[in-house]
C-alpha positions as CSV (number, residue, x, y, z in Angstrom):
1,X,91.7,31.2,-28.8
2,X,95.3,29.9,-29.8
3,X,96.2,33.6,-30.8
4,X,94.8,34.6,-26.9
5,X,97.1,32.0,-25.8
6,X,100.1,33.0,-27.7
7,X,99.2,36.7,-26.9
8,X,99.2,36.0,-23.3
9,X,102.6,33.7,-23.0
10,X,104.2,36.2,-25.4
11,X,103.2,39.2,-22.8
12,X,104.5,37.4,-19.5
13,X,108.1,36.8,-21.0
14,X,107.7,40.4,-22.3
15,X,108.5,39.2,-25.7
16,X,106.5,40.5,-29.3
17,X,103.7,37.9,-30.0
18,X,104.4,36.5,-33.3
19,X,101.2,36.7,-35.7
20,X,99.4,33.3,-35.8
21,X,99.9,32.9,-39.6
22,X,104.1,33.0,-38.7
23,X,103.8,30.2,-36.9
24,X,105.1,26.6,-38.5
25,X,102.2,24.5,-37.1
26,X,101.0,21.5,-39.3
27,X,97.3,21.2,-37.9
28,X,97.1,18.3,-40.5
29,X,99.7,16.4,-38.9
30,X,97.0,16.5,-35.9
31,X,94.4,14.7,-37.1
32,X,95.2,11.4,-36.3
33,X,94.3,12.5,-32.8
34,X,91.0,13.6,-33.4
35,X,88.0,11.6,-31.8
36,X,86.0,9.4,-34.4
37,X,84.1,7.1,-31.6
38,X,80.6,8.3,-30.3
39,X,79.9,10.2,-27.2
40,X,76.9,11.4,-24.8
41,X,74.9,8.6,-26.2
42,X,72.6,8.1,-23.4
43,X,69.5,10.1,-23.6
44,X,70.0,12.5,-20.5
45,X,72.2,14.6,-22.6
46,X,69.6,15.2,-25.2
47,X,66.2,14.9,-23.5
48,X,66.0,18.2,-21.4
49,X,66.5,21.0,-23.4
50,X,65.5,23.8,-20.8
51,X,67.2,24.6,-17.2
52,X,63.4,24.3,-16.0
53,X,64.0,20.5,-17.4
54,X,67.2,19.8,-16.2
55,X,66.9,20.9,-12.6
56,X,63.4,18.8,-12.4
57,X,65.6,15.9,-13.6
58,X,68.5,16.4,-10.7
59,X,65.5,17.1,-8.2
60,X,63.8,13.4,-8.9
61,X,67.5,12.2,-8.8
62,X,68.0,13.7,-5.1
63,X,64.5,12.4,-4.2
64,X,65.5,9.0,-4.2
65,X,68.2,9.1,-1.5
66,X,67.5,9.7,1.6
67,X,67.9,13.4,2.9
68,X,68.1,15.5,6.2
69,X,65.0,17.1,3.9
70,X,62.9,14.7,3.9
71,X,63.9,12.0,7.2
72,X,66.2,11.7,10.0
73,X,69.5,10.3,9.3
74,X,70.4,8.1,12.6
75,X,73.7,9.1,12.6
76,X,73.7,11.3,15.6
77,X,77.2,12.8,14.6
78,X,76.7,13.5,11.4
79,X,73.1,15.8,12.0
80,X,74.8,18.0,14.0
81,X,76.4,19.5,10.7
82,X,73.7,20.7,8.5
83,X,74.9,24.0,6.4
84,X,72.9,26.8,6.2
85,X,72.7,29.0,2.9
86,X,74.4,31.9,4.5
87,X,77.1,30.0,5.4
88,X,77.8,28.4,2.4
89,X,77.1,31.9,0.0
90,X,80.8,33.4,0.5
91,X,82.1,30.5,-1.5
92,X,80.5,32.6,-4.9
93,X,82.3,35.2,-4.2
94,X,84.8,35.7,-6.7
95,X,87.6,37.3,-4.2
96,X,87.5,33.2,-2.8
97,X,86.6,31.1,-6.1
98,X,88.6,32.9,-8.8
99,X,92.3,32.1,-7.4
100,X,94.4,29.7,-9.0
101,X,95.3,26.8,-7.4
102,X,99.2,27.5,-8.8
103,X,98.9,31.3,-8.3
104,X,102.4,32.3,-6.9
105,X,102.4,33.2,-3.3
106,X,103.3,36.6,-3.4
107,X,99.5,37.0,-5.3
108,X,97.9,34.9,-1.9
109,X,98.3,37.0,0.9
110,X,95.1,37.5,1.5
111,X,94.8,33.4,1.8
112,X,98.0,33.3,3.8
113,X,96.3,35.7,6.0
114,X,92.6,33.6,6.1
115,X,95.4,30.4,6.7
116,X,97.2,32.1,9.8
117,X,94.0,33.5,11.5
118,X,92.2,30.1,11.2
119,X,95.4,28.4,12.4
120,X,95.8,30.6,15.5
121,X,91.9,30.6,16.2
122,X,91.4,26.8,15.9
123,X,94.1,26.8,18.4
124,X,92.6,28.4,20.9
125,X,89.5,26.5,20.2
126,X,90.7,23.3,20.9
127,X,93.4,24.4,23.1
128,X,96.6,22.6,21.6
129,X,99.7,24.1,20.9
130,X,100.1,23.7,16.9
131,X,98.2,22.6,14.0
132,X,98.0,21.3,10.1
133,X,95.5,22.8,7.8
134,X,97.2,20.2,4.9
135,X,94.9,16.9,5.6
136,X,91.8,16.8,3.0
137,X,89.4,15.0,4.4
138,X,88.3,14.2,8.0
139,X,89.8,10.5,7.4
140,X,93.3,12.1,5.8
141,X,93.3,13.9,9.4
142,X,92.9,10.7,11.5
143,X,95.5,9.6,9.3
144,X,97.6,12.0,9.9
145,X,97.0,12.2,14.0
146,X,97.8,8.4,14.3
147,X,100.8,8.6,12.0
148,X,102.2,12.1,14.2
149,X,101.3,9.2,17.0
150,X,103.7,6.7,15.6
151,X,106.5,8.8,15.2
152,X,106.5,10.4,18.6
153,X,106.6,7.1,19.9
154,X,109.4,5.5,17.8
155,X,111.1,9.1,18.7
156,X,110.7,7.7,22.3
157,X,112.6,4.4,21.6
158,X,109.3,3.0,21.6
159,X,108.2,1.7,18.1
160,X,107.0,-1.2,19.1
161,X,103.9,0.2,20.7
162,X,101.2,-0.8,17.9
163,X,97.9,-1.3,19.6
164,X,95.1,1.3,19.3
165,X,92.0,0.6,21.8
166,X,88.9,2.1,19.8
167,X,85.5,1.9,21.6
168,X,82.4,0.1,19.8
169,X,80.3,3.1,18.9
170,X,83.4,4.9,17.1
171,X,82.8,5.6,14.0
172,X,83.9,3.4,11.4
173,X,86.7,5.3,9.9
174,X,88.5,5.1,13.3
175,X,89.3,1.6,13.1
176,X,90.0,1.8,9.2
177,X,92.9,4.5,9.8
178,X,94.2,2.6,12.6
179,X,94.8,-0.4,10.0
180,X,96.4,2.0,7.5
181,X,99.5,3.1,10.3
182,X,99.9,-0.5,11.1
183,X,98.2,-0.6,14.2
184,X,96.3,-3.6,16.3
185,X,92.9,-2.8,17.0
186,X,91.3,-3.6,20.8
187,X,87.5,-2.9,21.1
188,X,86.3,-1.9,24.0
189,X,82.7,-2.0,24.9
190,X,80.3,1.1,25.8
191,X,77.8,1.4,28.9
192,X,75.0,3.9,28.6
193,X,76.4,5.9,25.5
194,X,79.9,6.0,27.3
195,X,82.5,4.0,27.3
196,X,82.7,0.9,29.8
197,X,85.2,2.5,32.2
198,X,85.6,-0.9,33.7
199,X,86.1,-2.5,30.4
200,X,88.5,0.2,29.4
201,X,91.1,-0.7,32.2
202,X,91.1,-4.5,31.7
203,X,92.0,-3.9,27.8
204,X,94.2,-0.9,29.0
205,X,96.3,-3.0,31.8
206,X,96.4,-6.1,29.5
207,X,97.9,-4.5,26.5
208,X,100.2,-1.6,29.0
209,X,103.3,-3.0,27.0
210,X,102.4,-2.3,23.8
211,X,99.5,0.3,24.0
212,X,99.7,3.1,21.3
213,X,96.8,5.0,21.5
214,X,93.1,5.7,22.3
215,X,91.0,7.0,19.8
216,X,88.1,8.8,21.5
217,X,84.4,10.8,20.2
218,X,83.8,13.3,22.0
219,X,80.7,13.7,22.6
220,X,80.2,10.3,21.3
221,X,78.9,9.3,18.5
222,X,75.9,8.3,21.1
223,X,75.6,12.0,21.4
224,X,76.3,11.9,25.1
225,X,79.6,13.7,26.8
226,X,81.6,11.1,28.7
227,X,81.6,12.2,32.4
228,X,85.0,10.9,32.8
229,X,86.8,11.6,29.7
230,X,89.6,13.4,31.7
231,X,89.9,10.6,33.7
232,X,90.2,8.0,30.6
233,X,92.9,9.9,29.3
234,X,95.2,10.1,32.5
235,X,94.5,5.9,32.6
236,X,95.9,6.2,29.0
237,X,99.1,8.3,30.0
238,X,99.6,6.4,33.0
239,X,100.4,3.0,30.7
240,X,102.4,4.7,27.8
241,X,99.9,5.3,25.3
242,X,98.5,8.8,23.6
243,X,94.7,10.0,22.8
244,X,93.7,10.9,20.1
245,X,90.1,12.7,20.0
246,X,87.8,12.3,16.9
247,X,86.9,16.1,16.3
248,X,83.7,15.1,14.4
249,X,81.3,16.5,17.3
250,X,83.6,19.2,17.6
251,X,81.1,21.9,17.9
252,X,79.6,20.6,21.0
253,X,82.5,21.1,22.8
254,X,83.1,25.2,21.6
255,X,82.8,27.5,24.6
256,X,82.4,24.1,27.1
257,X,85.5,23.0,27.1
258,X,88.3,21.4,24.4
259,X,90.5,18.4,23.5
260,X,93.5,20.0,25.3
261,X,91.3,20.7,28.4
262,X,90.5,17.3,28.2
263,X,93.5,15.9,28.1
264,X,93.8,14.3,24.5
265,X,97.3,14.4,23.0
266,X,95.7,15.2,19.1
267,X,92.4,15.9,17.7
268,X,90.9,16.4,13.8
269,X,88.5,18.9,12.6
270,X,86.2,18.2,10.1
271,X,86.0,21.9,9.1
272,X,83.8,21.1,6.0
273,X,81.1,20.3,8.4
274,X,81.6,21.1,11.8
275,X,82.9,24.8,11.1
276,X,80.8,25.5,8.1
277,X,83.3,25.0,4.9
278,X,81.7,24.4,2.1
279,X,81.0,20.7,1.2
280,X,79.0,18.3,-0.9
281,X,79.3,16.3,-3.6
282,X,82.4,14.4,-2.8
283,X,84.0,17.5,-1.7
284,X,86.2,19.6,-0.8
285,X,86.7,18.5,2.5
286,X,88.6,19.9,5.0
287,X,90.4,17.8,8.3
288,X,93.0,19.7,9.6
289,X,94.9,18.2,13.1
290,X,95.6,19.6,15.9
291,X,98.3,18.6,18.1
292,X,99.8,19.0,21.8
293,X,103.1,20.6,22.1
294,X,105.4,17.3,22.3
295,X,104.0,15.8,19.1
């Protein structure tokens, strides 16, 4: 393996690869680094001895959670976004999973391609004028929306705007990233699966001096479309503030309407689960923004 190594290195700075017994390596010198303390003690790494076993082992794991295979989740976001198989297959194909991460770009175009059609199509789906594929994670892009939020503001000689007004059945992430960019959180209440549009202009016109933002579901988390979620984000503009539009029921909205038709200033994807990118297990997720032309 070493020569391999030495072989390979020797044959990308197009030098001769010196034989392994030329070189002046004291392998005793290394020993002092080599493990004497026990490991994979516990019995699961040497009680199945078959893949038969093993898999029967992971399956009784998985059968004590709680799955979309075996109950209802009563999340109603979150069971719109079941994978199917066929969707998930491409991600064995070696042409996607045999790229290295630090592969120099001129070796990626036909990533750079995938990136620019994805960029331009997402576009059009949610009708913005530009977006970030670099956010992570569905939180990383909420993140990221709020903090483009902040900016555009202090860019506006308005820094001091720090209150966001998040409705009660948001999911809880929204109020956790809001926190993170150093905003004040205002709750407002919901009526019927939408928000209380009464509620929503006594918290808007109490906080008009300092309101930051809005952070919307759309459809809600409820599962219902807001019948005046135009109209919520013109209240929004009229005192100051932006809206930003939680993109986790995304897929209800494609080939209805969008975020920009909506009127929301910036909106997060959760690709990994709304537009079929491979997920599970912690990852990789996937939470591009979106963003209107000003921010």
């Amino acid at each position: 393996d070493i020569s391999t190594l030495i072989n390979a290195f020797a044959t990308f700075l197009n030098v001769p690869s010196p034989a392994f017994e030329d070189l002046n390596v004291n392998f005793n010198a290394l020993m002092e680094f080599r493990r004497t303390s026990t490991f994979m003690e516990h019995p699961v790494f040497n009680t199945y001895h078959s893949e038969t076993e093993i898999m029967r082992y992971i399956s009784s794991l998985s059968r004590k959670d709680l799955g979309l295979n075996t109950s209802m989740v009563p999340l109603g976001s979150c069971t719109m976004k079941l994978n199917s198989v066929s969707e998930l297959l491409p991600i064995s194909w070696p042409e996607f999973n045999s790229l290295h991460p630090f592969v120099p770009p001129s070796q990626a175009g036909g990533y750079t391609q995938m990136f620019r059609e994805i960029e331009e199509t997402l576009i059009e789906i949610t009708g913005f004028h530009s977006i970030s594929l670099q956010p992570n994670a569905g939180s990383q892009g909420e993140f990221s929306g709020l903090l483009a939020i902040r900016k555009y503001l202090a860019s506006q000689g308005q820094s001091h705007r720090d209150v966001c007004v998040i409705p009660e059945s948001a999911h809880g992430t929204n109020p956790a990233s809001a926190k993170m960019v150093g905003m004040k959180i205002v709750t407002v209440s919901c009526k019927g699966g939408n928000i209380d549009a009464a509620h929503l202009k006594e918290v808007v016109e109490k906080h008009s001096e300092n309101l930051a933002a809005l952070m919307m579901t759309f459809p809600a988390t409820y599962g219902f479309f807001d019948n005046d979620a135009k109209g919520i984000c013109e209240l929004i503009h009229a005192h100051g503030g932006q809206v930003y539009m939680d993109g986790a029921n995304m897929n209800a909205q494609v080939g209805l309407t969008s975020p920009g038709e909506v009127g929301a200033d910036v909106c997060h994807l959760n690709l990994h689960k709304t537009f079929c990118i491979p997920h599970g297990g912690g990852g990789p997720g996937m939470g591009p923004i979106a963003v209107a032309e000003h921010l």
